[in-house]
SEGU-936218 format. One line per 3 residues: number of its first residue (from 1); for each residue z, x, y of C-alpha. Coordinates in steps of 0.001 Angstrom, whole numbers. Layout:
! SEGU-936218
NUM = Z:X:Y ~ ... .
//
This chain:
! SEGU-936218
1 = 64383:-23549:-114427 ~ 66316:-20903:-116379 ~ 63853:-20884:-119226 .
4 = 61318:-21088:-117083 ~ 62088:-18151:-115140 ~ 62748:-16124:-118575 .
7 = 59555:-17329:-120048 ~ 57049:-16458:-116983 ~ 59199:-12501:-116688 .
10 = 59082:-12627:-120692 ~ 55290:-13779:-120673 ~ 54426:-11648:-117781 .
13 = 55826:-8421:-119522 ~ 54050:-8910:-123015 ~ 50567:-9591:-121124 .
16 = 50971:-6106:-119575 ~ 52117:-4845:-122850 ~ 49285:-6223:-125270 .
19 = 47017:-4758:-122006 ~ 48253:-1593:-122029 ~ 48194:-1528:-125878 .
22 = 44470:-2942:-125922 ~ 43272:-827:-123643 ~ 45080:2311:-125437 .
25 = 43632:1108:-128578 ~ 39951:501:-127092 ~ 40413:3975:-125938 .
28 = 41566:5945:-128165 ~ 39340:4260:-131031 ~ 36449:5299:-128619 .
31 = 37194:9048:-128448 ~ 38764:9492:-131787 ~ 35500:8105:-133192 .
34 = 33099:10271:-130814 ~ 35497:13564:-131043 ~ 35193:13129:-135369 .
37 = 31334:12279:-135228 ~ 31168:15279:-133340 ~ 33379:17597:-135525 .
40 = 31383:15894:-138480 ~ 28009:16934:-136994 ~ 29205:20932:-136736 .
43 = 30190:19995:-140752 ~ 27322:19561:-141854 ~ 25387:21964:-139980 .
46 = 27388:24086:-141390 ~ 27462:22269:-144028 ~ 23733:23133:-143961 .
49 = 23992:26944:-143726 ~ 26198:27577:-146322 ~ 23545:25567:-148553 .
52 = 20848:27749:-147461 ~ 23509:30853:-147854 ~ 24418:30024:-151366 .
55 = 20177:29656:-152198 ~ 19494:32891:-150818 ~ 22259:34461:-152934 .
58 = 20656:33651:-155987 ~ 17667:35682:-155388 ~ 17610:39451:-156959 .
61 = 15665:41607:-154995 ~ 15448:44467:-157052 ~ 13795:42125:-160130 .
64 = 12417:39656:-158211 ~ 14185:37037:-160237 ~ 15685:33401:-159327 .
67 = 18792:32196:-160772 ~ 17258:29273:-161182 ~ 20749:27684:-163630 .
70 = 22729:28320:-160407 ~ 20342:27039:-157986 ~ 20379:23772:-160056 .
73 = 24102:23686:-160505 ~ 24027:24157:-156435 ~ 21732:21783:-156099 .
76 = 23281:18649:-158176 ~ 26748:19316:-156449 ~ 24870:18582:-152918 .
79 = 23599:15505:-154200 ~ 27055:14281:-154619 ~ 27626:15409:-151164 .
82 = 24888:13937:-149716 ~ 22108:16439:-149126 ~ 18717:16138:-150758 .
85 = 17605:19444:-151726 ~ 14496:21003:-152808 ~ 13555:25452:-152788 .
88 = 10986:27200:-152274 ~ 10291:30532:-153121 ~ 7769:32548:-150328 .
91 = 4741:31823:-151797 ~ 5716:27947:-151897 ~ 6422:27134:-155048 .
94 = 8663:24824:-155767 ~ 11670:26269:-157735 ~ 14058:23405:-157826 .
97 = 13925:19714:-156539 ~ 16141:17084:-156442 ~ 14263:14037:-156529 .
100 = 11879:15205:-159449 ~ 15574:16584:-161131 ~ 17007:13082:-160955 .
103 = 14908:10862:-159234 ~ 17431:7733:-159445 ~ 20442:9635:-158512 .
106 = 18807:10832:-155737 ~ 17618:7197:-154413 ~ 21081:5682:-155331 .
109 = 23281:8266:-153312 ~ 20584:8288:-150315 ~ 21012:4019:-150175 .
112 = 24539:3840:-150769 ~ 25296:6353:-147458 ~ 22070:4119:-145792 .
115 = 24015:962:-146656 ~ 27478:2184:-145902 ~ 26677:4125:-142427 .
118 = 24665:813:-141264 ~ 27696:-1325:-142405 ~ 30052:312:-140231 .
121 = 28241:1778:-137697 ~ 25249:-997:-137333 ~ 24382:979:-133335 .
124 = 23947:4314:-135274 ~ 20126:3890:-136006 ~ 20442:5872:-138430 .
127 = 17693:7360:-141031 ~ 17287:10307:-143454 ~ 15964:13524:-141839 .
130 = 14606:16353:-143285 ~ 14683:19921:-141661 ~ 13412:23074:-143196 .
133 = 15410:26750:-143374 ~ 13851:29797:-144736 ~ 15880:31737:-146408 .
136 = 15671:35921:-146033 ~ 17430:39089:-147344 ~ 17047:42082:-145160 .
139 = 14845:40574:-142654 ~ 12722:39813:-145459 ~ 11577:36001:-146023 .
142 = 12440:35104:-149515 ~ 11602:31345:-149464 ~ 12950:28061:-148204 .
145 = 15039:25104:-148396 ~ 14654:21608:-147570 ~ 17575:19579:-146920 .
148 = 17433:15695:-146398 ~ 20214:14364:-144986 ~ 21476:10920:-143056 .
151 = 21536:11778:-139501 ~ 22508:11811:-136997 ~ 25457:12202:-139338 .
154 = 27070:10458:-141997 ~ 30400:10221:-143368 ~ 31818:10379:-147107 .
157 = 33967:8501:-148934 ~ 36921:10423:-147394 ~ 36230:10842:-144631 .
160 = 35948:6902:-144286 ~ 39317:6768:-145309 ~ 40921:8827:-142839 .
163 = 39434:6530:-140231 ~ 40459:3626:-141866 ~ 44068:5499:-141929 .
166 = 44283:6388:-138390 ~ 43390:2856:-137318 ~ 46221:1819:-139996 .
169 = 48693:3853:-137969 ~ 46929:2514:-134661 ~ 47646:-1024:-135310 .
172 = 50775:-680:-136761 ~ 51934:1311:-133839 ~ 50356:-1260:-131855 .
175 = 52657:-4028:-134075 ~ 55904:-1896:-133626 ~ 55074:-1291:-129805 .
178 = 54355:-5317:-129695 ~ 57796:-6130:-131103 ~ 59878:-3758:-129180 .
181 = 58299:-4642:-126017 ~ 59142:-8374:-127093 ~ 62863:-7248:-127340 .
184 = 63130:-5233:-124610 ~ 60902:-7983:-122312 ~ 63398:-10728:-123296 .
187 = 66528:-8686:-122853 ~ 65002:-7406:-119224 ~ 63992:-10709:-118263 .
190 = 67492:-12209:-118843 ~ 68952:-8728:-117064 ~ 66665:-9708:-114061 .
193 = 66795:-14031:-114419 ~ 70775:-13930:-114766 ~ 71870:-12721:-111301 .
196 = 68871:-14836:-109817 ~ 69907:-18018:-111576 ~ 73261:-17259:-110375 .
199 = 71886:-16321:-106569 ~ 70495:-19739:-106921 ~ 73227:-21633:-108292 .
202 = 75755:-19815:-105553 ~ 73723:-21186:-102817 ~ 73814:-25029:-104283 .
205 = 77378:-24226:-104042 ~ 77330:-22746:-100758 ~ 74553:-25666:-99614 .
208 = 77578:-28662:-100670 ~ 80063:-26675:-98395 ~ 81748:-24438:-100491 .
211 = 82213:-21425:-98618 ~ 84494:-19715:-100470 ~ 82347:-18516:-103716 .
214 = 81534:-14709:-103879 ~ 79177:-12923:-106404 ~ 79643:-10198:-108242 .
217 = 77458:-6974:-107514 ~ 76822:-6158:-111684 ~ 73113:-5750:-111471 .
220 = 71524:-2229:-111365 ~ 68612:-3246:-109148 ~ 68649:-2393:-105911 .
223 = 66800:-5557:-104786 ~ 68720:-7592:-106656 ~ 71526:-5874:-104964 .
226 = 70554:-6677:-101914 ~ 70099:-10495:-102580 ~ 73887:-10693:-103690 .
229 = 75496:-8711:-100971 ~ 73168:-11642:-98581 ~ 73709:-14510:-100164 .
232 = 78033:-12819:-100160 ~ 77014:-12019:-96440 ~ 75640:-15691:-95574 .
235 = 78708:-17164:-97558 ~ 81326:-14882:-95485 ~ 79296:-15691:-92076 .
238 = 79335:-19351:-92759 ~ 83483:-19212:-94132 ~ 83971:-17711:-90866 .
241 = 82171:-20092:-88854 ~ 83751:-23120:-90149 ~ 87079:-21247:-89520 .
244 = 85986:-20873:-86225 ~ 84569:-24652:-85604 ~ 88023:-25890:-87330 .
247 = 90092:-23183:-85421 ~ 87586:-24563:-82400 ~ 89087:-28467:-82697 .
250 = 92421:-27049:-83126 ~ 92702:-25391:-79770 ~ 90625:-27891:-77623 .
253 = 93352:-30516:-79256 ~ 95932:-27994:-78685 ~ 94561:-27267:-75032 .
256 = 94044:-30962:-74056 ~ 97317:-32410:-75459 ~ 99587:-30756:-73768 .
259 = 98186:-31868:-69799 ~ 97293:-35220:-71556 ~ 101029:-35249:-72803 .
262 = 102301:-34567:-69213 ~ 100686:-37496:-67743 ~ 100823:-39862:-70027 .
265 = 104820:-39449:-69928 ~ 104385:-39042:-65843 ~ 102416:-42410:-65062 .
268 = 104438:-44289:-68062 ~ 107779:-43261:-66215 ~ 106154:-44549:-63011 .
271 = 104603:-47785:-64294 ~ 107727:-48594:-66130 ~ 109721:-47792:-62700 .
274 = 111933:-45109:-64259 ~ 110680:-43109:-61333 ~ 109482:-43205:-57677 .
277 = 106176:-42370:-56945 ~ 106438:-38997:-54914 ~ 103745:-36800:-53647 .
280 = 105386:-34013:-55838 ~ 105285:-36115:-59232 ~ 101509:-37113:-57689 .
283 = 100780:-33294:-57274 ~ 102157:-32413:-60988 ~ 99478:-35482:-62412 .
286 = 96939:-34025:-60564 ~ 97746:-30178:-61621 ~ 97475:-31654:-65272 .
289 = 94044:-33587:-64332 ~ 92960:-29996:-62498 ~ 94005:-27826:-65758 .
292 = 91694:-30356:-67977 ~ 89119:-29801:-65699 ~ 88753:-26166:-65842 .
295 = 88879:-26236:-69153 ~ 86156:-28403:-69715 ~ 84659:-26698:-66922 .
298 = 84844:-23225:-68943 ~ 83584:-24702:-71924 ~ 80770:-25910:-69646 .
301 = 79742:-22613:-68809 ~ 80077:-20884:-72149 ~ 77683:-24062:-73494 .
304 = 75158:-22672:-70705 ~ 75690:-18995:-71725 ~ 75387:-19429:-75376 .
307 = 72472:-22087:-75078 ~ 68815:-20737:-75940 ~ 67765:-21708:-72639 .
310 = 70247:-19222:-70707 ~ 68130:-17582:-68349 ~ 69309:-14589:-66183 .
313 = 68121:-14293:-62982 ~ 68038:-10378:-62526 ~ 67346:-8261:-59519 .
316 = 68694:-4651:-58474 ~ 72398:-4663:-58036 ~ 75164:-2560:-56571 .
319 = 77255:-1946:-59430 ~ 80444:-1106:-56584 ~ 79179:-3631:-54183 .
322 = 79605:-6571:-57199 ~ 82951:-5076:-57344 ~ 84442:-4412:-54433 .
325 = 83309:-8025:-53306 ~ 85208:-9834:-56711 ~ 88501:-7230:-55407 .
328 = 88694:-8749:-52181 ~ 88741:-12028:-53692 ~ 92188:-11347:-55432 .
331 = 94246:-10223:-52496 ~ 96783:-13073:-52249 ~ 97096:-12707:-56120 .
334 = 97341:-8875:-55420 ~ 99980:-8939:-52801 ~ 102228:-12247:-54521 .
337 = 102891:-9036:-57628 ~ 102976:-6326:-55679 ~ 99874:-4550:-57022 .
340 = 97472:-2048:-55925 ~ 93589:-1406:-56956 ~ 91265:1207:-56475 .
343 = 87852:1801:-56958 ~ 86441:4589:-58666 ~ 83309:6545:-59624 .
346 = 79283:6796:-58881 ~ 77491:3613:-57052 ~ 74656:3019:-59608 .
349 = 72166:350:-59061 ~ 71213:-1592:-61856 ~ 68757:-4608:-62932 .
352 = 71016:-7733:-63624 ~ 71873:-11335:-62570 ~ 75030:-10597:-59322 .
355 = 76243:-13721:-60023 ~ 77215:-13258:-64024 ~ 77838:-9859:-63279 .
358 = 80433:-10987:-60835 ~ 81713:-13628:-63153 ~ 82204:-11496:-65729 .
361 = 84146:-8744:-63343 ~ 86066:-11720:-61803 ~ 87497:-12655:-65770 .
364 = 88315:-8980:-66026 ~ 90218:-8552:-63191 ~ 91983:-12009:-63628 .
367 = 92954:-11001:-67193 ~ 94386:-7292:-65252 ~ 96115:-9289:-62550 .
370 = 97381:-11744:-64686 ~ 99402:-9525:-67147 ~ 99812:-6394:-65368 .
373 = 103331:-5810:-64619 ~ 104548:-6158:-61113 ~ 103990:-3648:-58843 .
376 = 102024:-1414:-61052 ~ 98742:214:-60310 ~ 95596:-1070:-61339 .
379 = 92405:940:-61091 ~ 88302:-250:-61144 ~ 86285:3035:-62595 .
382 = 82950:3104:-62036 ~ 80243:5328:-64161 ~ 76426:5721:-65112 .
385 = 74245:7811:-67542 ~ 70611:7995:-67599 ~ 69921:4987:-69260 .
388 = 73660:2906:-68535 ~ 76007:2243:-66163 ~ 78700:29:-66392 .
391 = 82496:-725:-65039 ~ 86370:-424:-66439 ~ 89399:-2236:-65370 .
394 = 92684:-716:-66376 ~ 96222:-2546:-66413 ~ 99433:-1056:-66696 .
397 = 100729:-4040:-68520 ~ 102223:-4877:-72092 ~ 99072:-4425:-74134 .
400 = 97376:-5550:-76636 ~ 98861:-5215:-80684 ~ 96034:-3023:-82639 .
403 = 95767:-5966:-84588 ~ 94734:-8290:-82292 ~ 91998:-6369:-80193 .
406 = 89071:-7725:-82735 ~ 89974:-11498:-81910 ~ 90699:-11580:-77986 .
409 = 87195:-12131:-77644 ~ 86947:-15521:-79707 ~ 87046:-19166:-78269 .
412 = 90531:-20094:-77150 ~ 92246:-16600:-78804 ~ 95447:-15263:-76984 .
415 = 97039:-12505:-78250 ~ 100177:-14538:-76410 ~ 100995:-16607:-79617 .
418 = 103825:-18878:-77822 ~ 100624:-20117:-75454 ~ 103029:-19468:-72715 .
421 = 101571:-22212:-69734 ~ 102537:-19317:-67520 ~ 100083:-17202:-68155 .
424 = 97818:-19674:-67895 ~ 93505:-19552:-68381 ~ 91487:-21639:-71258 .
427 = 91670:-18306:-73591 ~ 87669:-18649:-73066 ~ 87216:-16278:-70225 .
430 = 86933:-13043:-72622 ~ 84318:-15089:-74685 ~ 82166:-15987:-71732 .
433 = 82461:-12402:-70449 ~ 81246:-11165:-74163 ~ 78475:-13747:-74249 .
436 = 77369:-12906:-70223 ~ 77347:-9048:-71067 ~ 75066:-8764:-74288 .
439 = 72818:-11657:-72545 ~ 72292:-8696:-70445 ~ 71787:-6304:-73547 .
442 = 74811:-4899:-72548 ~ 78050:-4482:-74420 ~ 82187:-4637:-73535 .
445 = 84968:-3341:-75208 ~ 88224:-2839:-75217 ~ 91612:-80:-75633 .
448 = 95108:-886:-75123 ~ 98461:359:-76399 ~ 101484:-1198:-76266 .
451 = 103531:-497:-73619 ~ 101343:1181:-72098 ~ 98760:-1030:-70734 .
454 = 95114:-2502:-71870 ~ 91262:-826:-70535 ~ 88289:-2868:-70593 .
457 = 85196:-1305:-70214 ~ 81540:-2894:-69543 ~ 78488:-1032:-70683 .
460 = 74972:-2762:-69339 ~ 71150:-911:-69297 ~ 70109:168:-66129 .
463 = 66770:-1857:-66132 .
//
């Protein structure tokens, strides 16, 4: 797979090169060509009227007298060049022509441009033209030349070989262009393949169970950034969720084998006769049997709450009627420590399910109850916003350590280490309050100092 992934980016890369370079080449072939027929064109009209300059030059007004040496001498060099020549003076007479100078010169330079010009540029349909220029001093018409030439245009012997040169450099820029993009393909498709082979290779890893492998972030692409910081991200959610599931048998062990414990060594003492059956030794059993049931009843309910076919049953609520009715639930527990509650804040009404919503302030104030210290105040705050409105219960007890407020709401957490029985609960009522409350689209959180006392506060959309 790894050479195959280096050999499709590799391949994939030189296509687009050898594209780019063909269609670069096409191109610039095309318009080079066209711009120097053009330029050659205004050459040889040019060409042309310095012919027909140089002719008129040799006339001598004041004698009336050709220079007719010159006019040959002109006339054999523009054979050479390509032009078939032939004057006129301006009565018609012929003063000098090419083909009846050198007949066979003329007829071998005329088919070695036909032959070359038809080689090369076979489209051309190309011929030898003749056009006639008169030729003047002062306004005066002094005669004429005719000029036969291959037209549209032709090209010379050097003029062939600058094309030939550029198209040199063309292809062997096209070569050197080839060659580096060959280099640079390979070295970016084994920049791009590496961290996806090792992506890949990470997630076999990850896919057997090992949760503990990391990547490192080396690439400079941002995508491929973002692949390793997910397939890191999937590898730390998944550490942390076997943590949790081992963590998860640890405490309902740890939970059940205590109660378990208890009454194994209870009915074994009173099987084996070491003790009396008494409705107090019956009553501890059956505290045992009730503490195993409330825990499996708790994990009952957060089962329900976390399932994906939790459904809240929502209507309009009275945030302070939900409260004040869980409050008056806890007065024994209230009066046995010696504490007092009030209620505080608007009376918002709000779209949610009253009987979460009272389970979830029922936790809260168990949790307050439970470890605030005796005789302290406790206090229910009520508040709202345009959009919110939610609830806070705040404890004067011993508080939470800083380091322990982003666990309290995982299964079976206690920031009580010693699991002291006293305090009692599952150490699932802050996770079924978390799951109850963002079921809702809501959120909860928590502040607490030590010493000073613990604030939970329950945030929930108004509709």
């Amino acid at each position: 797979m790894k050479h195959s992934l280096r050999r499709k980016l590799t391949s994939t890369i030189l296509a687009v090169v050898l594209l780019s370079i063909a269609i670069v080449s096409f191109t610039s072939n095309y318009f080079i060509n066209r711009l120097f027929a053009d330029y050659v064109k205004e050459q040889q009209l040019l060409q042309s009227q310095i012919i027909v300059s140089t002719m008129s030059s040799q006339y001598d007004s004041d004698t009336d007298h050709w220079n007719l040496d010159n006019i040959s001498a002109l006339g054999m060099f523009s054979i050479y060049d390509g032009y078939i020549i032939k004057v006129m003076d301006a009565n018609g007479t012929v003063l000098w022509d090419a083909q009846s100078h050198d007949m066979e010169l003329c007829n071998r330079v005329m088919a070695d441009i036909e032959q070359r010009m038809n080689l090369q540029y076979p489209g051309l349909n190309g011929e030898f033209k003749t056009t006639i220029h008169e030729m003047a001093v002062d306004d005066t018409v002094i005669g004429s030349v005719s000029i036969s030439n291959f037209g549209p245009y032709f090209l010379d012997d050097s003029q062939f070989e600058f094309l030939r040169s550029l198209n040199a450099i063309l292809l062997g820029i096209g070569v050197l262009a080839l060659l580096v993009s060959i280099v640079i393909g390979s070295m970016l498709a084994k920049r791009i393949s590496e961290p996806i082979l090792k992506t890949v290779e990470a997630a076999g890893h990850i896919a057997a169970g090992n949760y503990t492998i990391r990547l490192e972030e080396s690439s400079g692409t941002g995508e491929l950034k973002m692949l390793v910081t997910s397939i890191n991200d999937l590898a730390n959610s998944l550490e942390s969720m076997e943590a949790m599931r081992k963590q998860l048998t640890e405490d309902v062990a740890h939970e059940l084998r205590t109660p378990v414990t208890i009454l194994q060594s209870y009915i074994e003492s009173m099987i084996d006769g070491m003790w009396d059956v008494t409705p107090e030794r019956l009553n501890s059993c059956y505290e045992e049997v009730d503490r195993i049931g409330r825990l499996i009843d708790d994990l009952e309910k957060l089962s329900r709450i976390e399932s994906e076919g939790f459904h809240l049953s929502k209507k309009s609520v009275a945030l302070h009627t939900v409260l004040e009715s869980t409050v008056s639930g806890f007065f024994n527990e209230l009066d046995r420590k010696g504490l007092t509650i009030e209620i505080t804040g608007s009376q918002p009404i709000v779209s949610a399910d009253p009987d979460r919503l009272q389970q979830v302030a029922t936790n809260l104030l168990s949790n307050a109850v439970k470890y605030a210290k005796e005789g302290s105040p406790l206090s229910v705050h009520i508040f709202e916003s345009d959009d919110e409105a939610g609830f806070s219960f705040n404890d004067k007890g011993d508080g939470i350590p800083k380091e322990e407020l982003p666990f309290i709401f995982e299964r079976f957490y206690r920031a009580d280490k010693s699991r002291n029985r006293s305090t009692g609960g599952s150490g699932i009522g802050l996770t079924i309050v978390k799951s109850i409350v963002e079921a809702h689209g809501g959120r909860v959180e928590v502040e607490s100092v030590v010493g000073i006392g613990s604030t939970f506060t329950v945030t929930i959309p108004k509709v």
